[in-house]
C-alpha positions as CSV (number, residue, x, y, z in Angstrom):
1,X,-96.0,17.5,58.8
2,X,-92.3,17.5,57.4
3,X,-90.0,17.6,60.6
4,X,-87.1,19.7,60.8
5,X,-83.9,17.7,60.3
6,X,-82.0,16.7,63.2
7,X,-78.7,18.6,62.2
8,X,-78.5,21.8,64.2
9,X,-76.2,23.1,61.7
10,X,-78.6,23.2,59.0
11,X,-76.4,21.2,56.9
12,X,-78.3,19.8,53.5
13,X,-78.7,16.3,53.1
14,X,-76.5,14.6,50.6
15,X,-76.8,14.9,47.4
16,X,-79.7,17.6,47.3
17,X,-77.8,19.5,44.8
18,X,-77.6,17.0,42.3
19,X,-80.4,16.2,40.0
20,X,-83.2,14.6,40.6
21,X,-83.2,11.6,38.0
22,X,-86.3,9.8,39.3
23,X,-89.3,9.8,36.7
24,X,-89.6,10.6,32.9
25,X,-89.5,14.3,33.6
26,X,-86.6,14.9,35.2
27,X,-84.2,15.6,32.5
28,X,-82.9,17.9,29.8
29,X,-82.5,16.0,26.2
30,X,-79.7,17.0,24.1
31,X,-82.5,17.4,21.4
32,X,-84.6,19.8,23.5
33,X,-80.8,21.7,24.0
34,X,-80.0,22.1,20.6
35,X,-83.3,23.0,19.5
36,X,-83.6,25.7,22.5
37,X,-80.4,27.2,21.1
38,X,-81.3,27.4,17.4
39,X,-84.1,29.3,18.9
40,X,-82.2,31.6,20.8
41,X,-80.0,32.2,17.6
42,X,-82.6,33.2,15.1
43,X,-84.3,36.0,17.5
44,X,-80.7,37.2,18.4
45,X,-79.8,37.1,15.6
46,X,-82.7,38.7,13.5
47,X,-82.0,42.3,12.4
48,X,-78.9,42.4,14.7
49,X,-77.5,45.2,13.0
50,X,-80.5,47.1,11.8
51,X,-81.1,49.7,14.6
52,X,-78.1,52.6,14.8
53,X,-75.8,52.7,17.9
54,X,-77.1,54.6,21.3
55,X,-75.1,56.3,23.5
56,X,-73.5,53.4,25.6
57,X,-72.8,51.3,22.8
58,X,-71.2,54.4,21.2
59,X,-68.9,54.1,23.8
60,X,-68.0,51.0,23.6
61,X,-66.8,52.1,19.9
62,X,-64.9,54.9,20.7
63,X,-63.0,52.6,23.2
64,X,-61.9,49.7,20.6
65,X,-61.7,52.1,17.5
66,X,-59.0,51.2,15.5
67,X,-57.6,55.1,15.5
68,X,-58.5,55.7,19.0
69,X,-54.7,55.7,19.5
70,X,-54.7,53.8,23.1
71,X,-53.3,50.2,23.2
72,X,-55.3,46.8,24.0
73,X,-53.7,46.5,27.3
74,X,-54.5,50.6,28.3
75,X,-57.8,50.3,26.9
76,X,-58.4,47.0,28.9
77,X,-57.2,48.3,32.0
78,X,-59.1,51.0,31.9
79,X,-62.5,50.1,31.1
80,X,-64.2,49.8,34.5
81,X,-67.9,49.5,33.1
82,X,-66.9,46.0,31.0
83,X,-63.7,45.3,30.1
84,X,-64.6,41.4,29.3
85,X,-66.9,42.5,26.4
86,X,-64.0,45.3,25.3
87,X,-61.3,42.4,24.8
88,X,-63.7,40.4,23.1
89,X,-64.8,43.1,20.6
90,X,-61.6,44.7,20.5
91,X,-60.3,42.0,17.8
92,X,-63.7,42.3,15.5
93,X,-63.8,45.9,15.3
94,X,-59.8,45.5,13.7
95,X,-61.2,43.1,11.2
96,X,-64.5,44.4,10.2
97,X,-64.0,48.8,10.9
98,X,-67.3,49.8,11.8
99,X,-70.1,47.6,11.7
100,X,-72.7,47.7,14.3
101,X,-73.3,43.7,13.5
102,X,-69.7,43.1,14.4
103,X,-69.8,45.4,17.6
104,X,-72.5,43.8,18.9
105,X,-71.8,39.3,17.3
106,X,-70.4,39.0,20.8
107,X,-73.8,39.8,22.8
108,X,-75.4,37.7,20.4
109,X,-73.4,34.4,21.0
110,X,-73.5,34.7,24.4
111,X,-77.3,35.6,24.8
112,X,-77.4,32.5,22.8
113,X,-75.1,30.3,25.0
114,X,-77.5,31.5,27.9
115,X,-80.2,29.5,27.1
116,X,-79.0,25.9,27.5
117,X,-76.8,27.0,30.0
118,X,-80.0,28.4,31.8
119,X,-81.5,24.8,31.1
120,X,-78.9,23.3,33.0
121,X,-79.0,25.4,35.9
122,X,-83.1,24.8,36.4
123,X,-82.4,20.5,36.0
124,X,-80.0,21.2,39.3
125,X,-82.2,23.3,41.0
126,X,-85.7,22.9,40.3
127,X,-86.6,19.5,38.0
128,X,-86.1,18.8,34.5
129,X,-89.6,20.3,33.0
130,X,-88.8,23.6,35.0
131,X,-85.5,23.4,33.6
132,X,-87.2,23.2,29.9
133,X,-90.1,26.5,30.3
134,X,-87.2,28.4,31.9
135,X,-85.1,27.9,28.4
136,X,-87.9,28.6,26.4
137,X,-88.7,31.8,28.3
138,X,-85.5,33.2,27.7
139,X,-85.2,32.1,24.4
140,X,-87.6,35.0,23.7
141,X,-87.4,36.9,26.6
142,X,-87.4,40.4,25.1
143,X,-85.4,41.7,28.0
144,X,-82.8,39.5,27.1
145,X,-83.1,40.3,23.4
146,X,-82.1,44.0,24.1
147,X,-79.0,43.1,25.8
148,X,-78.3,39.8,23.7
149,X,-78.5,43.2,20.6
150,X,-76.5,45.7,22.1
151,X,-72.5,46.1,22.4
152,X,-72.0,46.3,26.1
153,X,-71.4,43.2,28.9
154,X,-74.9,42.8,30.0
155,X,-75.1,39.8,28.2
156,X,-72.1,38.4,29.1
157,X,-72.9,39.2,32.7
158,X,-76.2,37.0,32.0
159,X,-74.4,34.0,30.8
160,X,-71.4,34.0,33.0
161,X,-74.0,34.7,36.2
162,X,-76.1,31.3,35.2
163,X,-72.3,29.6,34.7
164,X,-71.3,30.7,37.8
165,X,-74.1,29.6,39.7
166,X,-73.8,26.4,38.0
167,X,-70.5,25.9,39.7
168,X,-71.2,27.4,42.8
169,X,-73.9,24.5,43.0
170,X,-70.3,21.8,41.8
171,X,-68.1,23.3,44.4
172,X,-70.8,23.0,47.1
173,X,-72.1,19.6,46.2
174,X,-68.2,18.6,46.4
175,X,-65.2,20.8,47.1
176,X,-62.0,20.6,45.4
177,X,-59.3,22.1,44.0
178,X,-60.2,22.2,41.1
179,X,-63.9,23.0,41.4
180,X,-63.0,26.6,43.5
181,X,-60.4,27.5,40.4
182,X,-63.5,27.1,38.0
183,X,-66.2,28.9,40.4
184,X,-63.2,31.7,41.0
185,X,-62.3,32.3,37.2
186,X,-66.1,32.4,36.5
187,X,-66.7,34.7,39.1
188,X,-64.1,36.5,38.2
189,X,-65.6,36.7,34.5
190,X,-68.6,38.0,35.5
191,X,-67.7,40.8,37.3
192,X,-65.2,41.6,34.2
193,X,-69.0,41.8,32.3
194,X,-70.2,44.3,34.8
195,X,-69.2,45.3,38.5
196,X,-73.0,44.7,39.2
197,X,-71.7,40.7,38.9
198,X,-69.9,42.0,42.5
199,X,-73.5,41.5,43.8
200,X,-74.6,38.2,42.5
201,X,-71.1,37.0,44.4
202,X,-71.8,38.6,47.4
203,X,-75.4,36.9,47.3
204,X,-73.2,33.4,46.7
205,X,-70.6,34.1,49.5
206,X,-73.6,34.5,52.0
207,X,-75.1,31.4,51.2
208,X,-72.1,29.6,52.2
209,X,-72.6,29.8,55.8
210,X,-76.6,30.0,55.6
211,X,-77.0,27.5,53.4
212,X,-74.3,25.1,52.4
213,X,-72.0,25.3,55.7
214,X,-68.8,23.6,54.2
215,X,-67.4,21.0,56.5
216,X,-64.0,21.0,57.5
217,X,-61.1,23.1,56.8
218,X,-60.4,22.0,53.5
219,X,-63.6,22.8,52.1
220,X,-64.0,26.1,53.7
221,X,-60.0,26.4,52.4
222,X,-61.6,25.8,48.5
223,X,-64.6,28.9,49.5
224,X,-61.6,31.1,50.6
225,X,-59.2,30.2,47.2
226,X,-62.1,30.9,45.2
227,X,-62.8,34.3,46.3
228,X,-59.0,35.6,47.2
229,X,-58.9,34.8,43.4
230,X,-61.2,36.9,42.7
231,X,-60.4,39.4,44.5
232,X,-56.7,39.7,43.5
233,X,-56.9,39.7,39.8
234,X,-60.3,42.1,39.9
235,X,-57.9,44.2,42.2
236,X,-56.6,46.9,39.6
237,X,-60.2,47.2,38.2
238,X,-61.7,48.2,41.6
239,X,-58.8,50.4,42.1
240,X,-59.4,52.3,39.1
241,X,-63.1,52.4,39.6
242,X,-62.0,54.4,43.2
243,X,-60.7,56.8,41.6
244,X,-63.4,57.5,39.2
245,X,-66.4,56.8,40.9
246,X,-67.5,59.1,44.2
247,X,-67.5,56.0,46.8
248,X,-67.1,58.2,49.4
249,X,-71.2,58.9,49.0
250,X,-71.7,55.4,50.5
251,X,-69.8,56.1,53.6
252,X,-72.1,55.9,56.7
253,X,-73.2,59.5,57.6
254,X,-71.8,61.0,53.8
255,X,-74.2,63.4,52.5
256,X,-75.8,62.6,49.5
257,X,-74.2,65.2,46.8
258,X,-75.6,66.8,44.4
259,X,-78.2,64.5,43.0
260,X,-76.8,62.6,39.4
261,X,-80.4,62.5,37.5
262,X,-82.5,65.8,39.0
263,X,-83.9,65.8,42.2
264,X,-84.2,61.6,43.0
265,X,-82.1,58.9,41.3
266,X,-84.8,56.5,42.6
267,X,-88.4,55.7,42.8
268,X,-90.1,53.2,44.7
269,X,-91.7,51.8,41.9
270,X,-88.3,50.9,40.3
271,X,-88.2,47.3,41.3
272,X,-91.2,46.5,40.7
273,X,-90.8,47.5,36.9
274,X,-87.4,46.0,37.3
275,X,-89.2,42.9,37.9
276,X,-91.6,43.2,34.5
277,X,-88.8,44.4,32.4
278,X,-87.5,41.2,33.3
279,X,-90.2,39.6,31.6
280,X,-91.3,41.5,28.7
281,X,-88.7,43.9,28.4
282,X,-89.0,47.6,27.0
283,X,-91.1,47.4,23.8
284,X,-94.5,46.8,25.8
285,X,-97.1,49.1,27.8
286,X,-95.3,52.7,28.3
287,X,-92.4,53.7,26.4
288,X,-88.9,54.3,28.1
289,X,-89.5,57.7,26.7
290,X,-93.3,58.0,28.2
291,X,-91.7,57.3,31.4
292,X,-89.1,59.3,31.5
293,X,-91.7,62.3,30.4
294,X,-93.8,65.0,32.7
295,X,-96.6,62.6,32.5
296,X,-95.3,59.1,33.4
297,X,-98.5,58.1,35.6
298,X,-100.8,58.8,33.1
299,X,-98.7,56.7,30.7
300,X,-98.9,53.9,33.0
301,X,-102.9,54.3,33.5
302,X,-103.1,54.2,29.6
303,X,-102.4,50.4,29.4
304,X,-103.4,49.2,33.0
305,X,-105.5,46.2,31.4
306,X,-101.8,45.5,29.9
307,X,-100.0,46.0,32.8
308,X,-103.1,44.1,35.0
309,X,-102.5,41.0,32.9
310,X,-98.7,41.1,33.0
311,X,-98.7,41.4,36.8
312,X,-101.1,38.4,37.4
313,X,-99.1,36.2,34.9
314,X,-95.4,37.6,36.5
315,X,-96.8,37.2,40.1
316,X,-98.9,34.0,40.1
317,X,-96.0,32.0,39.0
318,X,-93.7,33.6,41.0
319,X,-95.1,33.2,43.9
320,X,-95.8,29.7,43.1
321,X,-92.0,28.3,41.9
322,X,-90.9,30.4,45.5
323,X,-93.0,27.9,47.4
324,X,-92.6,24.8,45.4
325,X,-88.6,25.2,45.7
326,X,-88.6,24.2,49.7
327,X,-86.9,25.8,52.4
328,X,-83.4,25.5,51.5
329,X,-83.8,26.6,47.7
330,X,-86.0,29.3,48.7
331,X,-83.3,30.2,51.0
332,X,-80.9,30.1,48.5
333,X,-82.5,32.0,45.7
334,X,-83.6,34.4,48.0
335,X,-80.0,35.5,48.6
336,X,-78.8,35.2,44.8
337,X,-81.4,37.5,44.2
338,X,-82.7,39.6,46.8
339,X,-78.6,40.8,48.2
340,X,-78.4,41.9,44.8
341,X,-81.6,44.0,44.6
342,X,-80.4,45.8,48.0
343,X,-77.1,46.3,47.0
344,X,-78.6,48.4,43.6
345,X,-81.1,50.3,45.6
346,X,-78.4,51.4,48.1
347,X,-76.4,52.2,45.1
348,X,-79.1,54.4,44.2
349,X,-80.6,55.7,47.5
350,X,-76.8,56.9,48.2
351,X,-76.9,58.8,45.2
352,X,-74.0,56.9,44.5
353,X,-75.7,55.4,40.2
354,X,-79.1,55.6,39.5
355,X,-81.0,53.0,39.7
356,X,-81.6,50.8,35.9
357,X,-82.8,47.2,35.4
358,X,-79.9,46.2,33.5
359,X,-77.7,47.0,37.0
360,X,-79.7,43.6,38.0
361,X,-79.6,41.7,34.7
362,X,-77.2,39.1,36.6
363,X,-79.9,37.5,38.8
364,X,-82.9,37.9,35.7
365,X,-82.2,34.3,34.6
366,X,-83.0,33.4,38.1
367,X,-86.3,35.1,38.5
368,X,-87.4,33.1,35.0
369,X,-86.2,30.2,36.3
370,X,-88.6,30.3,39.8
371,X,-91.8,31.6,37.3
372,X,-90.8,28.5,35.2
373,X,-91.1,26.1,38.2
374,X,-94.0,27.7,39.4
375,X,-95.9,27.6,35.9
376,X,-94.9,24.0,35.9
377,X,-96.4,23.5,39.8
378,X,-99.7,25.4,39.2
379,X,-102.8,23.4,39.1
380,X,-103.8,22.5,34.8
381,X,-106.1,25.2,34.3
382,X,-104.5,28.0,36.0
383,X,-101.4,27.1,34.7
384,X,-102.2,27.5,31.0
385,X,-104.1,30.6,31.9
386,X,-100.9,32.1,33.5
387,X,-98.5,30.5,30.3
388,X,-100.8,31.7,27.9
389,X,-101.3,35.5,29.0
390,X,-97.0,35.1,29.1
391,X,-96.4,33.8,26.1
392,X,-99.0,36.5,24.2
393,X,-97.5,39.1,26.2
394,X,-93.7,38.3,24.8
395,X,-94.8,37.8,21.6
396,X,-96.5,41.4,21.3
397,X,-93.3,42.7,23.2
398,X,-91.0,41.0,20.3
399,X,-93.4,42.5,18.0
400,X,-93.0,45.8,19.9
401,X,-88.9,45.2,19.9
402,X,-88.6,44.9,16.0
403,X,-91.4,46.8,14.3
404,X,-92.9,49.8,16.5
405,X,-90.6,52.7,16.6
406,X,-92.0,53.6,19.7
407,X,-89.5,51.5,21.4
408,X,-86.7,51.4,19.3
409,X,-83.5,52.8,20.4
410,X,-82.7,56.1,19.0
411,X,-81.8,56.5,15.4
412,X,-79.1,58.8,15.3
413,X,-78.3,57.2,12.5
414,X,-80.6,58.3,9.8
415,X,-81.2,62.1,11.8
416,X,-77.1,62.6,10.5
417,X,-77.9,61.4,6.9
418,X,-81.2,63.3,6.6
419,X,-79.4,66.2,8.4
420,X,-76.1,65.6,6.0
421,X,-78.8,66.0,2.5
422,X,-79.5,69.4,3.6
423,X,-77.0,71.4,5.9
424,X,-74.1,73.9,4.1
425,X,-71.0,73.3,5.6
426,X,-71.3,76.7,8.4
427,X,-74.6,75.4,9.5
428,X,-74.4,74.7,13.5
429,X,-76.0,71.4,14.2
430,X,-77.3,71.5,18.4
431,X,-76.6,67.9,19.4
432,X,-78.1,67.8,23.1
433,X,-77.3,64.4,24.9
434,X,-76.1,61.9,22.1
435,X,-73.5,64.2,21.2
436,X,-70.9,61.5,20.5
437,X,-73.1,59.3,19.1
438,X,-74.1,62.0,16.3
439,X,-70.2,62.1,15.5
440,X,-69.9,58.4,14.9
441,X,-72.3,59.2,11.7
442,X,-71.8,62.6,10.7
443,X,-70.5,62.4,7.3
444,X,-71.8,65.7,5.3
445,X,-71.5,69.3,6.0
446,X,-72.3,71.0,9.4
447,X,-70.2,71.3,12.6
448,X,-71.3,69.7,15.1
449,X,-72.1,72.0,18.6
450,X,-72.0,70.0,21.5
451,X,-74.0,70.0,24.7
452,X,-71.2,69.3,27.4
453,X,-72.0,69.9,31.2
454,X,-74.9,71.5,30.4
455,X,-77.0,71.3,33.4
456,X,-80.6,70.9,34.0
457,X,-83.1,72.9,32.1
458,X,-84.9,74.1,34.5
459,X,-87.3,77.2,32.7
460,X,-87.7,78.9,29.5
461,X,-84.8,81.2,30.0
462,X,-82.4,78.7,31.2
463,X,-83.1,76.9,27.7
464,X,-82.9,80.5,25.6
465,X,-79.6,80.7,27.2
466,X,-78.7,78.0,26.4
467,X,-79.5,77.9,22.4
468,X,-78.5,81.1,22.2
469,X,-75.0,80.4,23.5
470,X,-74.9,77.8,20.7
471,X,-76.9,79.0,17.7
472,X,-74.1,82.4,17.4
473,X,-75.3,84.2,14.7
474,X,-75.8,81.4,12.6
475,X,-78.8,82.0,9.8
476,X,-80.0,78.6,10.1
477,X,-78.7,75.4,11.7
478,X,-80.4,72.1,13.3
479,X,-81.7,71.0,16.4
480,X,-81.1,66.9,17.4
481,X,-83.3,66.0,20.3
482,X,-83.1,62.6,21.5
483,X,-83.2,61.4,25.3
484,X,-84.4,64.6,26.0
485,X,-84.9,63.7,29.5
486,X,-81.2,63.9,30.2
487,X,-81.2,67.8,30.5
488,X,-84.7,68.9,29.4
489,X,-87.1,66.6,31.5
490,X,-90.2,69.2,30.7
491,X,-88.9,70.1,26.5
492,X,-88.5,73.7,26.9
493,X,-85.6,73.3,24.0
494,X,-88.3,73.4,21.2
495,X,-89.9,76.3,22.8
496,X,-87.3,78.4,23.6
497,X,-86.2,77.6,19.4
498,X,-89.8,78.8,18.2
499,X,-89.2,81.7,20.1
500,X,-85.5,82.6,19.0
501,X,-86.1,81.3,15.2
502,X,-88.9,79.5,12.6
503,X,-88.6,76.1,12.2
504,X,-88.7,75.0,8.6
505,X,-88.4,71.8,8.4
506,X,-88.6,68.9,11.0
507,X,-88.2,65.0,10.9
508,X,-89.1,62.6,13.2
509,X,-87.1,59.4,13.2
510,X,-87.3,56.6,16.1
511,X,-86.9,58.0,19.2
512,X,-85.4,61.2,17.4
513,X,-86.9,64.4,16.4
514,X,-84.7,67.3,14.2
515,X,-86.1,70.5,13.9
516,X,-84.5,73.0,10.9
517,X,-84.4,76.5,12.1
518,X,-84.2,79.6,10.2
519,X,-83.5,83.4,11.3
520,X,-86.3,85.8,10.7
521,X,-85.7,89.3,10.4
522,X,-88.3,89.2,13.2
523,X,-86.5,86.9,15.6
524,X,-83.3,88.7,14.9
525,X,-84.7,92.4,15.8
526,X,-86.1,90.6,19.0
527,X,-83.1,89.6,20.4
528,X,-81.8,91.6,23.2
């Protein structure tokens, strides 16, 4: 039996942050690195600009347009959702105009960048062959391909997270000066992806005292520098975000307001998906439109032989690497990840931002990691079992990702060229949802009718209302749905149409349907 060590204040023994060099296995080869992050480029990289903008990336358009009017250091200052990824893009979208490549080159390189990084991070941790099946598993990780193929922070929040911990781990193993100026600016940089990095920091800050318990003033002084850096310059952004954003919901004994998304903004099956997504992203088992339909549970039963496998070969290895990685690493992960978790499903139980898997894309390289160094720990047999089922199951996710339109993001894209082939230029054109999004592509005839503040559809007549409000007396016109969920959770828009007009033309396009409506002089005597 291992005793406990003698050191009532739980301090590590030295050097157990540094790399265990003993044996053939221990480290990472420059040849494995490079070849890792060729990897990581081609799936990044593959059809990068293929699938049209969605709504958030839309936004980050709109923000670094060149016409938008608004200066680099306005813009900058007030982007409190990402402002990293805004200054990075800001310059590309001046070169190259519009180009949803270009908007989204930035992602790319940096989910790239994560992979040897990641590497790096499992040698110090866990052991060299851990270190190797955690690159690999990110290298396709379908999860990280969304975010590695979309123009927001998320990942940059990935890849400044892992470099972050990475120097946590330096500053720990020896303070300095210097060492708390490079955990600070990174920090610093990954809260600038995403204010969810705030939670991967707090998870660090705790393990200070817990786990590494500094010695001495002047390393406790380095902890302190670090973070009153961060703090200061991140200062303006929180600031701004106060204003914006209703904080007063978390307040102790605030009452909840009026719910964001319907009558819950969480569900406690959202970590547990959280947790899957991680691994195999959005383009296997239910769709995120399934999901977000009346009949989500009976999505979910439809592939539970999928979803069976996917939990034993997610769990088995997870539980595994959390019990090969000893008391203080378990420790120590434990609070990287799990502080994070609570802090997004407070976020969410206090009505305060629903709850989304992306919100904890900071501490997902970290979960692959502790499968990787348990799939490395599990007995020969079981092992490949567990990294076969895996691998299959990414690979049909990848599949999933780049060629079923099931789970492709929504193609407002091609719904405003076939739209622009056919409309005359008084046709109303009902844009629900991706409102701003449709204007980034409409080029033909048609104005645009937008959907703003509408609330919750919650009945036929509520929807009538609503179209008829829109449609005017307009002869014909079109209907975009897409993301339905957002204000008509139970489609009563298409019904309430077929019952004010005839629909006489429709096209389905991934995750986008448009219905061409007509007047009858039946419809028209019906109305009241």
């Amino acid at each position: 039996m291992r005793r406990r060590p003698a050191d009532p204040t739980w301090v590590p023994e030295r050097g157990w942050l540094r790399p265990d060099r003993a044996g053939p296995d221990a480290g990472v080869s420059g040849r494995f690195l490079t070849m890792a992050t060729v990897l990581a480029v081609a799936v990044r990289f593959y059809h990068l600009g293929s699938q049209s903008l969605w709504v958030d990336e839309a936004m980050t358009w709109n923000m670094a347009r060149p016409d938008g009017g608004l200066s680099f250091a306005q813009q900058v200052g007030e982007e409190i959702q990402g402002p990293l990824y805004l200054a990075l893009v800001w310059p590309l979208v001046r070169w190259a105009g519009f180009s949803e490549f270009w908007l989204r080159f930035p992602a790319a390189v940096a989910g790239a960048l994560t992979v040897p990084l990641l590497a790096l991070l499992g040698q110090r941790l866990c052991n060299g062959r851990s270190a190797r099946l955690a690159a690999l598993l990110l290298a396709v990780n379908p999860f990280h391909l969304w975010y590695s193929q979309e123009a927001r922070g998320y990942a940059f929040l990935m890849l400044l997270a892992t470099l972050a911990s990475l120097a946590f781990l330096w500053l720990a193993s020896r303070p300095s000066v210097g060492r708390a100026l490079l955990y600070g600016g990174l920090g610093l940089a990954t809260a600038l992806s995403n204010f969810s990095g705030l939670f991967l920091l707090m998870g660090h800050a705790l393990a200070v005292p817990v786990v590494v318990r500094p010695r001495g003033s002047r390393a406790w002084g380095a902890w302190l520098g670090a973070w009153l850096l961060i703090a200061v310059v991140l200062a303006p952004w929180l600031l701004r975000a106060s204003d914006i954003l209703a904080v007063d919901r978390l307040l102790p004994g605030a009452a909840g307001g009026t719910p964001l998304r319907g009558e819950t903004t969480f569900s406690v099956f959202a970590l547990p998906y959280t947790v899957y997504a991680f691994f195999f992203g959005f383009s296997l088992g239910p769709s995120l439109t399934e999901l977000h339909g009346p009949g989500p549970l009976a999505a979910v039963r439809a592939w539970w032989p999928v979803l069976g496998g996917a939990a034993l070969a997610i769990l088995v290895p997870l539980v595994a690497g959390a019990l090969r990685l000893g008391r203080r690493g378990m420790v120590l992960l434990a609070l990287w990840v799990l502080v994070p978790a609570a802090a997004v499903t407070l976020l969410a139980a206090r009505n305060f931002k629903p709850f989304n898997p992306r919100y904890l894309a900071a501490v997902m390289p970290l979960v692959l990691l502790v499968a990787a160094h348990g799939l490395g720990s599990l007995p020969r047999r079981l092992g490949r079992i567990c990294g076969f089922v895996m691998l299959a199951l990414l690979l049909w996710s990848l599949h999933g990702y780049h060629g079923d339109p099931r789970y492709a993001k929504e193609d407002v894209r091609d719904a405003a060229a076939w739209i622009a082939g056919r409309a005359d230029a008084s046709d109303p054109i009902m844009v629900p949802v991706v409102t701003h999004v449709y204007h980034l592509y409409h080029a033909g005839p048609g104005r645009i009718v937008p959907f703003w503040q509408v609330p919750l559809l919650r009945d036929e007549a509520a929807a009538r209302a609503v179209l008829r409000e829109r449609m005017g007396d307009a002869p014909k016109g079109y209907l975009v749905l897409a993301r339905s969920w957002e204000i008509d959770p139970d489609g009563r828009l298409p019904a309430a149409l077929m019952a004010e007009a005839t629909i006489a033309a429709e096209a389905v396009f991934p995750g986008v349907r448009v219905l061409e409506w007509r007047r009858t002089p039946r419809a028209s005597e019906e109305r009241p």
